[in-house]
C-alpha positions in Angstrom: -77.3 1.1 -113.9 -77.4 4.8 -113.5 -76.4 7.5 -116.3 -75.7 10.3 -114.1 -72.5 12.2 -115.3 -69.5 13.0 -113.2 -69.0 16.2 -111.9 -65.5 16.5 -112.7 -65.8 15.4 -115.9 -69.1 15.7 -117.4 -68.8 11.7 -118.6 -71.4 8.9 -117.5 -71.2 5.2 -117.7 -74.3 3.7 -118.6 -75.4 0.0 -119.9 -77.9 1.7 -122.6 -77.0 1.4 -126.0 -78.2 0.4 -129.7 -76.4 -1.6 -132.2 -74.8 2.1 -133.9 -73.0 2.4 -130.5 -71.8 -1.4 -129.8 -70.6 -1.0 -133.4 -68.9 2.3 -133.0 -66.9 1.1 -130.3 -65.9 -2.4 -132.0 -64.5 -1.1 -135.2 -62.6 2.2 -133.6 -61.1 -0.5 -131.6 -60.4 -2.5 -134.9 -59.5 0.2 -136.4 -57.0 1.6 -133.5 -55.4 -2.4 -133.9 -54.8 -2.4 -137.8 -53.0 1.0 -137.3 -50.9 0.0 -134.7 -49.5 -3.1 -136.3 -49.1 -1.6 -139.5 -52.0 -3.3 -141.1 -51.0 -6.9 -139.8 -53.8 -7.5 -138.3 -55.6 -7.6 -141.6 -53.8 -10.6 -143.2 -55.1 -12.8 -143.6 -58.4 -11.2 -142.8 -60.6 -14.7 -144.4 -62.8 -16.0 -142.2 -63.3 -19.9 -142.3 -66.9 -21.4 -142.0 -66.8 -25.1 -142.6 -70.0 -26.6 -141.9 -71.0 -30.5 -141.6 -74.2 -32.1 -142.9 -75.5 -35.6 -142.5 -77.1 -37.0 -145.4 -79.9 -35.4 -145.7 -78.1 -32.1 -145.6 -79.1 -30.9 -142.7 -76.5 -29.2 -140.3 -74.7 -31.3 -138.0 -71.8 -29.4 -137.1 -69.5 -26.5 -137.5 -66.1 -24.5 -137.1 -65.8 -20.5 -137.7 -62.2 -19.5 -137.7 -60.8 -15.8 -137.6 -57.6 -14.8 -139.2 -55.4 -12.3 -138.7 -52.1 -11.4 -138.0 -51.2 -14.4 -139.7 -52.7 -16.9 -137.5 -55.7 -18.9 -137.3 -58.5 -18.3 -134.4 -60.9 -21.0 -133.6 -64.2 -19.1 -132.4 -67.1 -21.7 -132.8 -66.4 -25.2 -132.9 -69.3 -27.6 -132.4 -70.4 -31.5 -133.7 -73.7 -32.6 -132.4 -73.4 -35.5 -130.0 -75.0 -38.0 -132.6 -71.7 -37.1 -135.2 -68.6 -37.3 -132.0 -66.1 -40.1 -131.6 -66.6 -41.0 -135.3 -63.5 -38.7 -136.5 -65.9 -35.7 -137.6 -64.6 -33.5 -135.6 -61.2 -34.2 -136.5 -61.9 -33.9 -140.6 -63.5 -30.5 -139.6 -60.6 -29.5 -137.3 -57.8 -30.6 -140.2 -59.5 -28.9 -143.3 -60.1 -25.7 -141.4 -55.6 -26.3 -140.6 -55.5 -26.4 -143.9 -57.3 -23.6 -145.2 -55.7 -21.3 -143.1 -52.0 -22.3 -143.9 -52.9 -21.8 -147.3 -53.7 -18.3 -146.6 -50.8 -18.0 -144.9 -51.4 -18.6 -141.2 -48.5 -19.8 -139.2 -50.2 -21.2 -136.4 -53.9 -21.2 -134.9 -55.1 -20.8 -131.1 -58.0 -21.2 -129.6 -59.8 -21.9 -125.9 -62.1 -24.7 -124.2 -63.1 -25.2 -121.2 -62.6 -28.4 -118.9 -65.7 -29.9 -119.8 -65.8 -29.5 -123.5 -62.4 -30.5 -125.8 -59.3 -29.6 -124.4 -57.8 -33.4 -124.6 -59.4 -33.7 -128.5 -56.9 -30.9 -129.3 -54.2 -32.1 -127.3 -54.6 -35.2 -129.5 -54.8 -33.2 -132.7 -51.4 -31.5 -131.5 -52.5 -28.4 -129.5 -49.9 -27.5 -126.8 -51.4 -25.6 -123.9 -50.1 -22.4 -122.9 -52.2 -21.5 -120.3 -54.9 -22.7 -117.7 -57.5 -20.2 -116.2 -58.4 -22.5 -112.7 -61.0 -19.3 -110.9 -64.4 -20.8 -112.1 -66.7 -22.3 -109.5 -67.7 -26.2 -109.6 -63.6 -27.2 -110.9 -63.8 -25.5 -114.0 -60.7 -24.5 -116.3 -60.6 -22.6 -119.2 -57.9 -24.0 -121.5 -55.8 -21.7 -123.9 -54.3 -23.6 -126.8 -51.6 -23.4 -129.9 -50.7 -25.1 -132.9 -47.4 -24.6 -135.4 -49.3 -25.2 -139.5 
């Protein structure tokens, strides 16, 4: 990509950066959010990291939840294949509920595609809300919510 400026403005868009830059952008545009809702966006600002380990201890699974603006966003969400259909996923899914309720989340949301969970959360009581059908090869993105 090219970094030659505009002429009328004296701007250029460019794909070169460093991590100062990336960063710079991310947190004015945090920043720019919490001012606009009048700090909601911070509350309850806790992030959730529940892990899952087989005997042995070693990692077999994970969720990482966001919160803010009093609700509950599931980011990561993953069980290796040995650990699925044995109701792992769903202790993982129901402590992480829990957690954020206590911290005062009204409800949590979260995507999956077509071939990942979308009919796990369904059963765990995630309504859909919206269906993203423009991937090649019959793919859907699923967009789901929850009332804790």
């Amino acid at each position: 990509m090219g970094d030659e400026a505009d002429r009328d403005t004296g701007f250029s868009i460019t794909d070169d950066y460093n991590d100062e830059d990336y960063d710079y952008v991310a947190e004015s545009l945090y920043e720019y959010n919490v001012r606009e809702t009048g700090g909601l966006l911070k509350k309850p600002a806790h992030d959730i990291h529940l892990f899952l380990r087989d005997e042995s201890g070693r990692v077999a699974g994970g969720i990482f939840c966001e919160t803010f603006s009093y609700c509950m966003y599931i980011d990561v969400f993953w069980i290796d294949e040995l650990y699925r259909s044995q109701g792992c996923g769903k202790r993982l899914l129901l402590e992480a509920e829990r957690a954020g309720k206590a911290m005062g989340c009204l409800f949590s949301h979260t995507s999956t595609f077509s071939y990942q969970a979308p009919e796990f959360y369904k059963r765990m009581g995630y309504e859909v809300f919206g269906v993203l059908d423009e991937y090649p090869d019959g793919i859907k993105q699923f967009f789901l919510k929850k009332r804790l």
